[in-house]
Backbone and ligand atoms as CSV (ligand in chain L), in Angstrom:
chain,resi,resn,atom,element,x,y,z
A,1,UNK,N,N,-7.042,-2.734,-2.087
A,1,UNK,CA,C,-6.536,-3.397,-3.274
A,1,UNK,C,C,-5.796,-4.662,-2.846
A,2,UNK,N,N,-5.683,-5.567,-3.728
A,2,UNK,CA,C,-5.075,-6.815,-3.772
A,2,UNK,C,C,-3.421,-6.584,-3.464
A,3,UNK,N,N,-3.159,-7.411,-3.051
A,3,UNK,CA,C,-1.459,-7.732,-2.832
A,3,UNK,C,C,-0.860,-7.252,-4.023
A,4,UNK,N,N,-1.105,-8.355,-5.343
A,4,UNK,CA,C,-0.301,-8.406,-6.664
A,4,UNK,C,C,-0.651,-6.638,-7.268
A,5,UNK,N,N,-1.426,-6.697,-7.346
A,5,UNK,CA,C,-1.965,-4.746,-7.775
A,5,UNK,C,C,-0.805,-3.947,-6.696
A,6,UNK,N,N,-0.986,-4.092,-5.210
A,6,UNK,CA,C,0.199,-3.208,-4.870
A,6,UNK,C,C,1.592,-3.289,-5.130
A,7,UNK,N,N,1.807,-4.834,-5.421
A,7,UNK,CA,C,3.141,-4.605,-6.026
A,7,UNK,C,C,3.565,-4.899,-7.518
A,8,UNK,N,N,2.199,-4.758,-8.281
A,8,UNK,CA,C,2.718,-4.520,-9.809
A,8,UNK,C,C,2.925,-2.530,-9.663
A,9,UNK,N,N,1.973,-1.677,-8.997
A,9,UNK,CA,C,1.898,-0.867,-9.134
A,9,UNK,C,C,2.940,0.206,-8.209
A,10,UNK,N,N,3.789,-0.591,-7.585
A,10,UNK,CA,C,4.970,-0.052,-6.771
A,10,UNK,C,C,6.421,-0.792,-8.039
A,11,UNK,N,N,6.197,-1.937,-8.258
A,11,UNK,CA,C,7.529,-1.667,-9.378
A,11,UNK,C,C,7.281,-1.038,-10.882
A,12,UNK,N,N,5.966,-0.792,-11.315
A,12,UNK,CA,C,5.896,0.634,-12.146
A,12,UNK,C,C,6.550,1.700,-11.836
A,13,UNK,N,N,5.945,2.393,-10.594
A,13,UNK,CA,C,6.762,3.294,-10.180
A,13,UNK,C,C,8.184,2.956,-10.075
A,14,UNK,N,N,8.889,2.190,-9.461
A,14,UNK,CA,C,10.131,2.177,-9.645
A,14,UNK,C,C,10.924,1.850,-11.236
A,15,UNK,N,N,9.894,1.241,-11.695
A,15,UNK,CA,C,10.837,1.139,-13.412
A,15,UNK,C,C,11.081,2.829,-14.081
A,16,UNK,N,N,9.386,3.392,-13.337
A,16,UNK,CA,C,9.572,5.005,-13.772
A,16,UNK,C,C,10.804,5.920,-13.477
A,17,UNK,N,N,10.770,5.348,-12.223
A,17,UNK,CA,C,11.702,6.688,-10.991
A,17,UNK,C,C,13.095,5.893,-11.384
A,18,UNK,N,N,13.349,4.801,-11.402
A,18,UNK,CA,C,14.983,3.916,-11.508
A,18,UNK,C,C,15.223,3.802,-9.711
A,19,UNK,N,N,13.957,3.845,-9.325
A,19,UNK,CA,C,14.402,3.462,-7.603
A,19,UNK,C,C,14.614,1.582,-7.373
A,20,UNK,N,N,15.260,1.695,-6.133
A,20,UNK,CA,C,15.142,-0.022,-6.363
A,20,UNK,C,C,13.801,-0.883,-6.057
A,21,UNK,N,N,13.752,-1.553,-6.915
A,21,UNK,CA,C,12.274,-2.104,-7.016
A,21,UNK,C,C,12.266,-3.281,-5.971
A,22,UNK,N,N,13.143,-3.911,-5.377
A,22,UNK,CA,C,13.154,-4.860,-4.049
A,22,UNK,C,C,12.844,-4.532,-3.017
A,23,UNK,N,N,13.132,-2.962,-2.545
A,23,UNK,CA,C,12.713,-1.873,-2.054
A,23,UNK,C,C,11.313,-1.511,-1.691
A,24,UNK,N,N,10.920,-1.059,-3.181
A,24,UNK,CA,C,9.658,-0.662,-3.563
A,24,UNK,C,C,8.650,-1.881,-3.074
A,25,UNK,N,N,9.036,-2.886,-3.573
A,25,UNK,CA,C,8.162,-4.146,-3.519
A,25,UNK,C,C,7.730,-4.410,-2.193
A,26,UNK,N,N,8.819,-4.536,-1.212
A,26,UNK,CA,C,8.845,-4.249,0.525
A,26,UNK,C,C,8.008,-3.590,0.584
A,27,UNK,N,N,8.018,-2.490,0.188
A,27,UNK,CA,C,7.761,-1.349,0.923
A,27,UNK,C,C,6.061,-1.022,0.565
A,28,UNK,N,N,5.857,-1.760,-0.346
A,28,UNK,CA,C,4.643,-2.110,-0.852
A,28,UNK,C,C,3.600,-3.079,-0.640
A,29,UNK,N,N,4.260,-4.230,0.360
A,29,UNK,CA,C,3.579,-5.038,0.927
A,29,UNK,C,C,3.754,-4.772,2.443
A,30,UNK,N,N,4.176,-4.243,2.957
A,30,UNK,CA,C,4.705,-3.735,4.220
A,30,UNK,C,C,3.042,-2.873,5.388
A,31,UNK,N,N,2.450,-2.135,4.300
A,31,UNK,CA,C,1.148,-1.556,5.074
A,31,UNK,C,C,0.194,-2.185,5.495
A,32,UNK,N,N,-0.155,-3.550,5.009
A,32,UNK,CA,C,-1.336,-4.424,4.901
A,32,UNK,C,C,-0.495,-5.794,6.155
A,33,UNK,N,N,0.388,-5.010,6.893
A,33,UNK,CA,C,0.828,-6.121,8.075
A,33,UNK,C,C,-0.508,-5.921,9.308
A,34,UNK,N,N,-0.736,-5.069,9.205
A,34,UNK,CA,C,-2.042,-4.231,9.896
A,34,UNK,C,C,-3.864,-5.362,9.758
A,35,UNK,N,N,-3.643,-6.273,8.844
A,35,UNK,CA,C,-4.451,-7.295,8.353
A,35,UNK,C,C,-4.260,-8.258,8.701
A,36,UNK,N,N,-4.491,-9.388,9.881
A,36,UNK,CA,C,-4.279,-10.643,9.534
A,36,UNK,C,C,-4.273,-11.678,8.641
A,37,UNK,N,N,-5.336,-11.171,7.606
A,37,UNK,CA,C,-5.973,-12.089,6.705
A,37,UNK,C,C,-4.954,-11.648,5.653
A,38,UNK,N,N,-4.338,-10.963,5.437
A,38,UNK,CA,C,-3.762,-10.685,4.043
A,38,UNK,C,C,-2.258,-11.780,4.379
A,39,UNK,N,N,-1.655,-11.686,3.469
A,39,UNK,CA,C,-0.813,-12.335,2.649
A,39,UNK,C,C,0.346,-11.939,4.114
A,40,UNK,N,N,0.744,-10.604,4.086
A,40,UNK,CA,C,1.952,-10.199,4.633
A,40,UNK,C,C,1.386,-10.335,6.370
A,41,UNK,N,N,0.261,-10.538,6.624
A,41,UNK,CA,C,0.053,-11.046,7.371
A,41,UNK,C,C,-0.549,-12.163,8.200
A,42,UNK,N,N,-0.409,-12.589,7.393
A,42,UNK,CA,C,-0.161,-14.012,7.751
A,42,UNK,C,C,0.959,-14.460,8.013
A,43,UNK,N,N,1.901,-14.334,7.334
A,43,UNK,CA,C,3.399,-14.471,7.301
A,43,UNK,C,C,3.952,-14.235,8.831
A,44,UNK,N,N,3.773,-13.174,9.725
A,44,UNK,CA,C,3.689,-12.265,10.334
A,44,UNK,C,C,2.517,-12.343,11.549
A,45,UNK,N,N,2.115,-13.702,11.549
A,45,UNK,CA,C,0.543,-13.627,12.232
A,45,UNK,C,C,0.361,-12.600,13.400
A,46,UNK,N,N,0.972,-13.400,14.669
A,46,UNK,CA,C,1.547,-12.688,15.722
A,46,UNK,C,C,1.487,-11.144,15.907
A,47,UNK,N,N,2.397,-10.709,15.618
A,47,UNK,CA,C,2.398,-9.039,15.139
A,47,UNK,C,C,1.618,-8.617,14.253
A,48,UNK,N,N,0.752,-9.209,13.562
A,48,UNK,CA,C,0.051,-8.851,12.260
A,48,UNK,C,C,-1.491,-8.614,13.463
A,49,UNK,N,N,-1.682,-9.119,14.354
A,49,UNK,CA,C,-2.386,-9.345,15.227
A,49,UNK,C,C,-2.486,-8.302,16.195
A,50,UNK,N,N,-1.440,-7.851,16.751
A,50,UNK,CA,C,-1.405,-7.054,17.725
A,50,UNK,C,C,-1.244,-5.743,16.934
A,51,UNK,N,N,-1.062,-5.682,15.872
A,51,UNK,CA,C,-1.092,-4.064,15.224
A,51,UNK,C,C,-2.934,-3.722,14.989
A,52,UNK,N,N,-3.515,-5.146,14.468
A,52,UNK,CA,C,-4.840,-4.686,14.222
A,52,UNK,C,C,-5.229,-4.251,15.178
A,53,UNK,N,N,-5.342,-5.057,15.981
A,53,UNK,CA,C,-5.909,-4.972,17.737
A,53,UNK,C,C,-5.638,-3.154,18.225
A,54,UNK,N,N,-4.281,-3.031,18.282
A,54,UNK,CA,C,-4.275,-1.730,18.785
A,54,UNK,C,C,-4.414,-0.254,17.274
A,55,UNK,N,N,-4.215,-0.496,16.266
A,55,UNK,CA,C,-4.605,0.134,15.547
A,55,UNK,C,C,-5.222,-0.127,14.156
A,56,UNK,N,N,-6.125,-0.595,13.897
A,56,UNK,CA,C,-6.820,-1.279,13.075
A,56,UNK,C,C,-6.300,-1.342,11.449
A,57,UNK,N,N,-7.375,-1.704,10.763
A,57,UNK,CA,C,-6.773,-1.855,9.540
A,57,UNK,C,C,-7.220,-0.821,8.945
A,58,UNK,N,N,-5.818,-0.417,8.154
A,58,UNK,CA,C,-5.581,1.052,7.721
A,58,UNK,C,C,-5.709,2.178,8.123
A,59,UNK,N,N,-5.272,1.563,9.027
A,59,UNK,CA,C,-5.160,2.986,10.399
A,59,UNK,C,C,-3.429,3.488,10.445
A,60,UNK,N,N,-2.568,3.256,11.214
A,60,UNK,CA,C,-1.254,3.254,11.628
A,60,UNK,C,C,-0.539,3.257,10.589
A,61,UNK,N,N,-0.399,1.993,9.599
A,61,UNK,CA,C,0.207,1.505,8.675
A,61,UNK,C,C,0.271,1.870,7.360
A,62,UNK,N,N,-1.247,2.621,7.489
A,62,UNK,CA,C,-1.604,3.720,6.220
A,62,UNK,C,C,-1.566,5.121,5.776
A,63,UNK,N,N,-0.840,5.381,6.749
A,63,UNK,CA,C,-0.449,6.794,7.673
A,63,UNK,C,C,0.753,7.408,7.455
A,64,UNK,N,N,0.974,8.835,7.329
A,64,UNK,CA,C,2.218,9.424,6.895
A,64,UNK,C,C,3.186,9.155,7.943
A,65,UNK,N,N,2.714,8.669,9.042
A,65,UNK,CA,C,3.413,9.045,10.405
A,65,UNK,C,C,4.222,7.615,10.372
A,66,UNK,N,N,3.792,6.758,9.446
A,66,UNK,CA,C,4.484,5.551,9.336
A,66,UNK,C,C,5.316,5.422,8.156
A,67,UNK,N,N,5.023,5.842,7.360
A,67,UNK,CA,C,6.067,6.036,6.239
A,67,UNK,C,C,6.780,7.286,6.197
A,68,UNK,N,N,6.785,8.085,7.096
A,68,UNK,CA,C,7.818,8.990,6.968
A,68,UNK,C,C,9.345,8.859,7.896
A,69,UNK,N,N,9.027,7.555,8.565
A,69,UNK,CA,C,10.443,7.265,9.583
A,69,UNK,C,C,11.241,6.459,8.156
A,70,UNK,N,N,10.011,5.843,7.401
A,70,UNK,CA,C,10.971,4.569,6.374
A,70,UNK,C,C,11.700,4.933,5.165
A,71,UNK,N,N,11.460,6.606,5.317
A,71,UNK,CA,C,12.099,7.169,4.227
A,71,UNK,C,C,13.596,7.712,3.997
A,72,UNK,N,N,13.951,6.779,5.093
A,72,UNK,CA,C,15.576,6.750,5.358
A,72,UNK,C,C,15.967,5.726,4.359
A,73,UNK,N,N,15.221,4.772,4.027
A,73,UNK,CA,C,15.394,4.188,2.696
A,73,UNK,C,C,14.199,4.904,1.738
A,74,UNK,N,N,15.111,5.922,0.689
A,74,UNK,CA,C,13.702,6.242,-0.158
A,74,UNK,C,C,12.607,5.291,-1.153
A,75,UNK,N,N,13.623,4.071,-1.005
A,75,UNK,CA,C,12.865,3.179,-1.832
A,75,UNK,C,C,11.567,2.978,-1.054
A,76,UNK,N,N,12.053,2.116,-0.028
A,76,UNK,CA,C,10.856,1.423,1.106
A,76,UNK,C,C,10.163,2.147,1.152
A,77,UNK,N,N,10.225,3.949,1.923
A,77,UNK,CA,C,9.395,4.867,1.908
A,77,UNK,C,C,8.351,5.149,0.920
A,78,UNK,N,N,9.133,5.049,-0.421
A,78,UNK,CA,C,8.000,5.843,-1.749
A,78,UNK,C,C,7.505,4.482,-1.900
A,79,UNK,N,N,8.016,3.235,-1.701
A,79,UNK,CA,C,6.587,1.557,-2.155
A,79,UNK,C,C,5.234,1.512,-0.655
A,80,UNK,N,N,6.085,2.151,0.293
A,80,UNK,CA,C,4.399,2.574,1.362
A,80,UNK,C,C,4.052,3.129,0.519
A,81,UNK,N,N,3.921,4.373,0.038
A,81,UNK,CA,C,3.094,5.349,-0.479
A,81,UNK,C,C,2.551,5.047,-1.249
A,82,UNK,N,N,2.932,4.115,-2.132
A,82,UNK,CA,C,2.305,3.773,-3.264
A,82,UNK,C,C,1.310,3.002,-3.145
A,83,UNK,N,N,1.365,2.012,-1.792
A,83,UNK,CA,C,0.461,1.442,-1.541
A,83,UNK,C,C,-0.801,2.008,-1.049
A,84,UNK,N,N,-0.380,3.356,-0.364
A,84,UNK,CA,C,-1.390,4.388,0.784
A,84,UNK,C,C,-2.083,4.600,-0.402
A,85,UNK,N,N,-1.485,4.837,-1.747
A,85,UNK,CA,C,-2.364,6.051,-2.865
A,85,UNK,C,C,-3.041,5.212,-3.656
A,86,UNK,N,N,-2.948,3.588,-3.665
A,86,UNK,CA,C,-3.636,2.813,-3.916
A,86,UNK,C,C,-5.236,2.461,-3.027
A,87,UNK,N,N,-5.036,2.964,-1.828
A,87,UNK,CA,C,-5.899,2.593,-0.717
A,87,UNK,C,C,-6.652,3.145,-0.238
A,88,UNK,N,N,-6.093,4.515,-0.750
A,88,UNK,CA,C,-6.713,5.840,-0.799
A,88,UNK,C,C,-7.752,6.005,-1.883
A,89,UNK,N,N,-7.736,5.507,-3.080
A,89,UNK,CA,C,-8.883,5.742,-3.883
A,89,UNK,C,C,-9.790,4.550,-3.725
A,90,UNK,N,N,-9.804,3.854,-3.159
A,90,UNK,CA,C,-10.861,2.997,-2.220
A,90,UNK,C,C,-11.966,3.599,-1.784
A,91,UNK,N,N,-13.328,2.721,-1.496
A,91,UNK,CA,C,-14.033,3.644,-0.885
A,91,UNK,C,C,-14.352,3.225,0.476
A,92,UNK,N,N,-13.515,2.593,1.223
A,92,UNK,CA,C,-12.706,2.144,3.015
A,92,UNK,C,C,-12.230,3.684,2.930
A,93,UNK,N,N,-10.763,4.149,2.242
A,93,UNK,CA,C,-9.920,5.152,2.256
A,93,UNK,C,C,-8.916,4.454,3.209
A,94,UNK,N,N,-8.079,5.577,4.115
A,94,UNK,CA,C,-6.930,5.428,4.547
A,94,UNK,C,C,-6.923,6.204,5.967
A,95,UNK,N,N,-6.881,6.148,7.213
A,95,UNK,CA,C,-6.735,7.096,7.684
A,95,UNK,C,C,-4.983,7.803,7.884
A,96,UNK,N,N,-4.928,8.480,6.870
A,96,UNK,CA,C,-3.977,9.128,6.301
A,96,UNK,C,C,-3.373,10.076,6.930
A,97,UNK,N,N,-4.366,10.189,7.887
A,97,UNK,CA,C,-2.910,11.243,9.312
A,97,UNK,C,C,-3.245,10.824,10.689
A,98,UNK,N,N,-3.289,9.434,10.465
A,98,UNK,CA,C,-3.252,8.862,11.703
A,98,UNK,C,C,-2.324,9.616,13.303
A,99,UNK,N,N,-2.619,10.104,13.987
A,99,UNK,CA,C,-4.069,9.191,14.931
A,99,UNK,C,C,-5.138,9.857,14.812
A,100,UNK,N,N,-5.220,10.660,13.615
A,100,UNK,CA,C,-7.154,11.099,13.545
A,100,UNK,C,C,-7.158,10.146,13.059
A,101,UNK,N,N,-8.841,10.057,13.147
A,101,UNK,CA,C,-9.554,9.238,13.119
A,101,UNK,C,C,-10.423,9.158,11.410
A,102,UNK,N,N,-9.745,10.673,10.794
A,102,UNK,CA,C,-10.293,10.919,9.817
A,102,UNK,C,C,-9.933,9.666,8.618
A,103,UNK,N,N,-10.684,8.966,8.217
A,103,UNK,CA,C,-10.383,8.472,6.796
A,103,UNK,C,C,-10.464,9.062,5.458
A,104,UNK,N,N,-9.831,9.450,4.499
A,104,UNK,CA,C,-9.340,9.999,3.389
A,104,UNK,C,C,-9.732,9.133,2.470
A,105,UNK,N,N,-10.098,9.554,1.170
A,105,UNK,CA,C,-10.255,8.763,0.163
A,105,UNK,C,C,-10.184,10.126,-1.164
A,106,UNK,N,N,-9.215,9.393,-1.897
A,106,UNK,CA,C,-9.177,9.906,-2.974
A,106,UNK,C,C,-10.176,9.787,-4.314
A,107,UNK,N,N,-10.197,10.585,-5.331
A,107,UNK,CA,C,-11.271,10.418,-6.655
A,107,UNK,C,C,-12.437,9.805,-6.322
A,108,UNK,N,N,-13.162,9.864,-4.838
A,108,UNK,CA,C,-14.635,9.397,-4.750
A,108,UNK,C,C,-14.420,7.899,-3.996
A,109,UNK,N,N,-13.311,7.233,-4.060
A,109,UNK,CA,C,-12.569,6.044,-3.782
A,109,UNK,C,C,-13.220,4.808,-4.935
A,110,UNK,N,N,-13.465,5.540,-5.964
A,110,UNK,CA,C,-13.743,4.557,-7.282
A,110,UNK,C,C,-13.292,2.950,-7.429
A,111,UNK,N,N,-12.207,2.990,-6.999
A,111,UNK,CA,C,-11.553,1.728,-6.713
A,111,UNK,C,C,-11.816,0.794,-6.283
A,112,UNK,N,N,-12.380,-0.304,-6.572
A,112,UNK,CA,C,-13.032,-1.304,-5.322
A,112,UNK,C,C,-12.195,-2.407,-5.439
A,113,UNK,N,N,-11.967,-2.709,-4.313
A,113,UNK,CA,C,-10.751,-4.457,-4.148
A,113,UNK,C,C,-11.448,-5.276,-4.808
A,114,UNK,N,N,-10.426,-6.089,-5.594
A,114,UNK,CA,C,-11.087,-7.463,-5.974
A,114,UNK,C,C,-11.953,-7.334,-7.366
A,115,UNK,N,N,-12.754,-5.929,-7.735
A,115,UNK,CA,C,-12.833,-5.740,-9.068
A,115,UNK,C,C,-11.943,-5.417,-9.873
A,116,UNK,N,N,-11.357,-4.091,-9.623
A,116,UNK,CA,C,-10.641,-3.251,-10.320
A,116,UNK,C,C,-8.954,-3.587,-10.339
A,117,UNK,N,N,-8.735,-4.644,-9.022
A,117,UNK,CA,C,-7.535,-5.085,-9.265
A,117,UNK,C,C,-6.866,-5.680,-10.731
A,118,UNK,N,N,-7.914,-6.173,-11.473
A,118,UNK,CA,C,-6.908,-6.963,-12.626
A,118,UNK,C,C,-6.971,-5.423,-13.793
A,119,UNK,N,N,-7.861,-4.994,-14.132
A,119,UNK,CA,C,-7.349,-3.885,-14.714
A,119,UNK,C,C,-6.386,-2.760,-14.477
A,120,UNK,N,N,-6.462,-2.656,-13.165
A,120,UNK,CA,C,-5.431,-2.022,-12.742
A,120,UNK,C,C,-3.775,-2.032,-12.527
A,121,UNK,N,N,-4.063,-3.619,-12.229
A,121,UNK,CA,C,-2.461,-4.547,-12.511
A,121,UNK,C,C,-1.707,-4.391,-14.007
A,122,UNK,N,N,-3.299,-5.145,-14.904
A,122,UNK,CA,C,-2.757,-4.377,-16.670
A,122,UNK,C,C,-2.555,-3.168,-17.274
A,123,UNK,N,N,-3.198,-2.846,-16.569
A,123,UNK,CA,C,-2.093,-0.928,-16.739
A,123,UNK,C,C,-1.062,-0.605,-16.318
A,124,UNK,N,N,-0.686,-0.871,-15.643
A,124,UNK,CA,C,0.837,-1.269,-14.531
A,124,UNK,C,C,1.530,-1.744,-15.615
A,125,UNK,N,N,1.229,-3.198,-15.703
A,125,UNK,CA,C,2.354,-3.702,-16.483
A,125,UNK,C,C,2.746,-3.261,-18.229
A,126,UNK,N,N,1.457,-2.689,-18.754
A,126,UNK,CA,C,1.472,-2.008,-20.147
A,126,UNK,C,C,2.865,-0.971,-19.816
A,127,UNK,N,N,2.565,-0.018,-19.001
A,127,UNK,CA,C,3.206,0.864,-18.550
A,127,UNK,C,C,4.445,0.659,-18.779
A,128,UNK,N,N,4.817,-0.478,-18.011
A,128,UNK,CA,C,6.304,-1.004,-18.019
A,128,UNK,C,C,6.772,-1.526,-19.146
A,129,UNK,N,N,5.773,-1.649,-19.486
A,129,UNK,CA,C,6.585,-2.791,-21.045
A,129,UNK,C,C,6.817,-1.308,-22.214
A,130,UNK,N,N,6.150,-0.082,-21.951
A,130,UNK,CA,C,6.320,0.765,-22.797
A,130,UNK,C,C,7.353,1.715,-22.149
A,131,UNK,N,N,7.951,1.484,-20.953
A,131,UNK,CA,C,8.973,2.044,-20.514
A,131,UNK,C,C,10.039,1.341,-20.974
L,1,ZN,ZN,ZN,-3.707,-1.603,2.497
């Protein structure tokens, strides 16, 4: 999924939960450092570089084993996840218990980047506006 989709759909969740959404938002662009080409990595080239290299994209970063140290902030922690469960109904998936090798995909991974992002963003934000 797109950048803006992971973080319309991480401050949903936080308008839901009342977690902090600056947090969430982090913590929501934070998995896709694992990408050079994306947004947060680019920012980040350098290290955005050497994470692919040694653990690819959506490998490490998509992984419980990585969001469960960040859940010392529960915000940061639950905006990974939100991003993983976004990435997860993909049909890439997640490898979601990294260091298997297994990739996971949720509901068939129906989801495809770049289509389903703008409908998915407008459900997000409906959401919020009816919260
Ligand atoms: Zn991702």
């Amino acid at each position: 999924m797109l950048l803006y989709t992971h973080l319309l759909f991480s401050l949903m969740i936080a308008v839901i939960t009342k977690l902090d959404p600056l947090m969430m938002i982090i913590g929501a662009a934070l998995p896709d450092i694992d990408n050079p080409d994306s947004i947060i990595g680019q920012l980040f080239k350098k290290l955005s570089e050497k994470i692919y290299e040694n653990y690819n994209h959506r490998g490490l970063t998509h992984s419980i084993i990585f969001a469960l140290p960040l859940m010392v902030i529960p915000s940061l922690g639950i905006g990974v996840l939100t991003h993983v469960l976004l990435d997860l109904m993909t049909k890439s998936g997640v490898q979601l218990l990294y260091p298997s090798k297994t990739r996971y995909v949720l509901f068939g991974g129906t989801l495809i980047t770049g289509t389903h992002d703008m409908i998915a963003s407008i459900a997000c934000i409906m959401v919020m506006i009816l919260c």
